[in-house]
N, C-alpha and C positions, 0 to 999 in steps of 0.2 A: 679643453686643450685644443690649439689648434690641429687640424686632420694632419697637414700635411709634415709636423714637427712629430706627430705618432707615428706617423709613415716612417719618417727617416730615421726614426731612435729604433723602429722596430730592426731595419736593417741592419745598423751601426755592428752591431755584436760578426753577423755573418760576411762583412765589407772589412772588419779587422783583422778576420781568420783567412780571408782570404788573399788581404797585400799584407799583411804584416802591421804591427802596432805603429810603426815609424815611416810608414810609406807616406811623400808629398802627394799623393793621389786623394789619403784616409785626410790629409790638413784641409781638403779643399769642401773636401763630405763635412767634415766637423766647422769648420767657417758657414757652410748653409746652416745648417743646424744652429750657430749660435747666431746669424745676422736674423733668423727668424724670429730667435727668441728675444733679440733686441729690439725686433720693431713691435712687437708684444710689451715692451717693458717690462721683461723677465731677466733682469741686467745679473741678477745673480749668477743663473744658470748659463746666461750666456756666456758670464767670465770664463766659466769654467772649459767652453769650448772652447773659446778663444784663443785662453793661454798652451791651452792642447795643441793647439793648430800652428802656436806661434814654436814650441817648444818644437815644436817635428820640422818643422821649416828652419829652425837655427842648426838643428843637427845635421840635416842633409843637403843644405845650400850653404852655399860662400854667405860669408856674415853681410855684403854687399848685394847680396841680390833681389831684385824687386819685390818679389814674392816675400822676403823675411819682411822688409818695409812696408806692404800689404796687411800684413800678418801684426805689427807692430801698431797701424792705426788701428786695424778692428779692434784690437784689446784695450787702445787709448780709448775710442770711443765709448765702450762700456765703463773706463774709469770715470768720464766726464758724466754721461747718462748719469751717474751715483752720487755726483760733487766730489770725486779723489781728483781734485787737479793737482795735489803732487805729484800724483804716478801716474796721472794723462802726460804731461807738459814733457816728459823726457822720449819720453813714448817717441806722442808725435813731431817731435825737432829732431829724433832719429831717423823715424819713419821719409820726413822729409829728408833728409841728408843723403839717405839711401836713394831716394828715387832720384835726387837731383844728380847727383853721379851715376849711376846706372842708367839713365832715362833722356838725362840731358835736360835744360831748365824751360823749354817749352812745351814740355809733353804734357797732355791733355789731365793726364793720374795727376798730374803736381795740382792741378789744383785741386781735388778732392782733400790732399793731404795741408793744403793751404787754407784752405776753407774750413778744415777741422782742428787747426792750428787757433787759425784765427779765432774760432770760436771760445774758443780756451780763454785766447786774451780779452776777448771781451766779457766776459763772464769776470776775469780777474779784473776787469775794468781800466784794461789796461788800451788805451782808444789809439795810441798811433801805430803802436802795435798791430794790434789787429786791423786798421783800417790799410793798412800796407800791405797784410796779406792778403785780405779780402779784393784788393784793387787788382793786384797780380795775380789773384785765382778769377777773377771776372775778365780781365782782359785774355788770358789764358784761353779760358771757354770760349769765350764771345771769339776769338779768331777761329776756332776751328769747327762752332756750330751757328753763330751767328748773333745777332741781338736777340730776336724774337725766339728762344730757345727755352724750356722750363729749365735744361742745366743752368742755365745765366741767369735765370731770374732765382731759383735757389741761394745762389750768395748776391745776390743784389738784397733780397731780402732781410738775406740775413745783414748787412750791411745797414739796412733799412735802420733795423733792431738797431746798432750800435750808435748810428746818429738818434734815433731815436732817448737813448736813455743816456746820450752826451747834451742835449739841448738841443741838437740841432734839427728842430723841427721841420723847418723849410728844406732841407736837405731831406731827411726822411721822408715828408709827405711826397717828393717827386720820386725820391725810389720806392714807394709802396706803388705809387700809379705807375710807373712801368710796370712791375710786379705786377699789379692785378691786371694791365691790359694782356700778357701775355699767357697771364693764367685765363682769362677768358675766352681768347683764340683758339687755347686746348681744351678747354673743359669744359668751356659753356657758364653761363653766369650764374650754376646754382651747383656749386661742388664744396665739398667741404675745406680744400686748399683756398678756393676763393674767399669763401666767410674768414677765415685765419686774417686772410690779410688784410678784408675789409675792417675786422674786429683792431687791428694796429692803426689802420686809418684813423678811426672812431674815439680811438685811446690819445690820436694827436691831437687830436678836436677838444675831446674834455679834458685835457691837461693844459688847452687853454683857454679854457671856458666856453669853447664858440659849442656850445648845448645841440644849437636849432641844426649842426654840420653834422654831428656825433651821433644824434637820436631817430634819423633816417637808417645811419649805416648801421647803427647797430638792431634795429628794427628788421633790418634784411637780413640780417646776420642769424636773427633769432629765426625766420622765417627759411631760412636755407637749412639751420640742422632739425628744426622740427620735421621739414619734408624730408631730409636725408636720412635720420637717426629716430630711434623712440622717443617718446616722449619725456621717458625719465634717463634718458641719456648725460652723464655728468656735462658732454658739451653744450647741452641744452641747458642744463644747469648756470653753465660759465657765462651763457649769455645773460640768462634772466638776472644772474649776481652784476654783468657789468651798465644793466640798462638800470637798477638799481640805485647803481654807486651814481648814475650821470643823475636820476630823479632824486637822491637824496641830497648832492652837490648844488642842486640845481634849485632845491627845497619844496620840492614836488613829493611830501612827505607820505602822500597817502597811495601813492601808485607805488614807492618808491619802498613800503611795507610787503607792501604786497607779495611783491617781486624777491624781496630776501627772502617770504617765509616761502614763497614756493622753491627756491633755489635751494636753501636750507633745506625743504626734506628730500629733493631729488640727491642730494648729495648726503645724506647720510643714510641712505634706502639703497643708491649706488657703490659708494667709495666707506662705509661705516663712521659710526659718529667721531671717530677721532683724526679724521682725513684733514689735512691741515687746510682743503680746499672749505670742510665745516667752519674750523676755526675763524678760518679768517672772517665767512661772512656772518655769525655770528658775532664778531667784534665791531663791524660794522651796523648789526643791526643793534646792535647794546649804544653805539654811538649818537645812534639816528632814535632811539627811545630818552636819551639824554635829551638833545636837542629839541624833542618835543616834550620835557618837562613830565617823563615820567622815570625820576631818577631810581625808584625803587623797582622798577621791571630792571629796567639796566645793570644796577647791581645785581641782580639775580643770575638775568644773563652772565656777567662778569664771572659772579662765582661757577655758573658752571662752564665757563672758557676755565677756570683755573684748575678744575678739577678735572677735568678730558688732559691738560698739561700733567697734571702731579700725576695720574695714571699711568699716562705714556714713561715716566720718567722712573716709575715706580717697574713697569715692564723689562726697562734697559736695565736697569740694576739687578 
């Protein structure tokens, strides 16, 4: 467990007793607490702070005040982290509502609340939607920190993503390279923010075949979390699965073996054999045994993709 989430639960009990169960002071202690455990992806426990924090902030503020709208995206954000975008979408089209009346439609918070809206719609695959928020939380930023800003390049990015999985590649590919030029201004050319975005560049490339653009970046990619991260770190993982998928596309079948079965055991050693990040690159390497004409490995593979499902489904019941 993180040190600093023992820290703060250790206090929580004597920080109660001391303002009282319903104090806006005990909302702000409980929001550190759950945004910690969010960026853990411990979205469960987080919930639970969340709603805490948001519960004490509706009883002791006007239903209008920025702080309940604050209180209103943290707990959206944790319903999206989960896939509830039923019970993100109200959330955060309140949370914005609040802020834009109390705050005024230029303040700097709205786009945070815009950018997490947005995400929403693009996730529902909802494209003008979100690209309207996403435009007016970047212009937002960008006036009051600049172009060359990590807040701005945050929803550019994200932005990136949305043209990205609409088609619009040439769109995308220029918002990823602002993106990375700005991520490199701050971080230096070998951070794990940069690999992310490098790794979306790479994914525009083999989506349209151009192999020789793709197989560089994601070479770098792989060589950035090996130095940053362990060796069997799941990110190291994600690369070795996406250099992979480019040599099996590409029918570069014996590199392209390779590369799943190490990817494959770093992720079941990491994340356990039923992690849907196993699944999927076992379906992939059952595909790439197809295509090299050994259909009875593949079926084997298959069966046991089918029985890691029938387990999982046997669990929920």
């Amino acid at each position: 467990m993180n040190e600093n989430i023992d820290a703060l639960l250790s206090l929580l009990p004597q920080l109660e007793s001391s303002l009282g169960a319903e104090n806006p002071e005990l909302a702000e202690y409980l929001t550190s607490i759950g945004l910690l455990l969010y960026h853990e992806s411990r979205f469960a426990e987080a919930e639970g702070f969340m709603q805490r924090a948001l519960d004490i902030r509706n009883k002791a503020l006007s239903v209008d005040h920025p702080d309940v709208g604050s209180a209103m995206n943290n707990l959206a954000m944790v319903y999206l982290a989960q896939a509830r975008l039923a019970e993100a979408e109200p959330l955060f089209r309140q949370a914005l509502t609040i802020q834009e009346k109390a705050l005024g439609f230029e303040h700097p918070s709205l786009a945070t609340a815009m950018n997490n809206l947005a995400e929403l719609y693009r996730i529902l695959g909802s494209m003008d939607r979100a690209e309207f928020l996403y435009k007016r939380a970047y212009e937002i930023r960008q006036r009051f920190v600049g172009d060359d800003h990590l807040e701005v390049a945050e929803i550019q990015f994200n932005l990136g993503k949305l043209y990205a999985e609409h088609g619009r590649k040439i769109d995308a590919e220029h918002v990823f390279r602002q993106v990375l030029h700005t991520q490199e201004s701050y971080y230096g050319r070998e951070h794990p923010e940069v690999a992310t975005t490098i790794c979306c560049l790479a994914d525009l490339f083999t989506d349209e075949k151009e192999y020789d653009k793709a197989e560089p970046l994601l070479r770098r990619v792989l060589g950035i979390r090996e130095k940053l991260l362990s060796p069997d770190h799941p990110k190291v993982a994600e690369s070795l699965a996406a250099l992979a998928t480019l040599y099996h596309k590409h029918g570069t079948y014996v590199r392209a073996e390779s590369l799943y079965l190490r990817a494959i055991e770093i992720f079941e050693d990491a994340l356990g054999p039923s992690h849907h990040h196993v699944i999927t690159c076992l379906g992939r390497y059952a595909e790439l045994l197809r295509e090299t004409d050994r259909e009875s490995d593949a079926q084997s593979l298959e069966r046991r993709i089918d029985s890691i499902i029938d387990q999982d489904d046997l669990a929920l019941d």
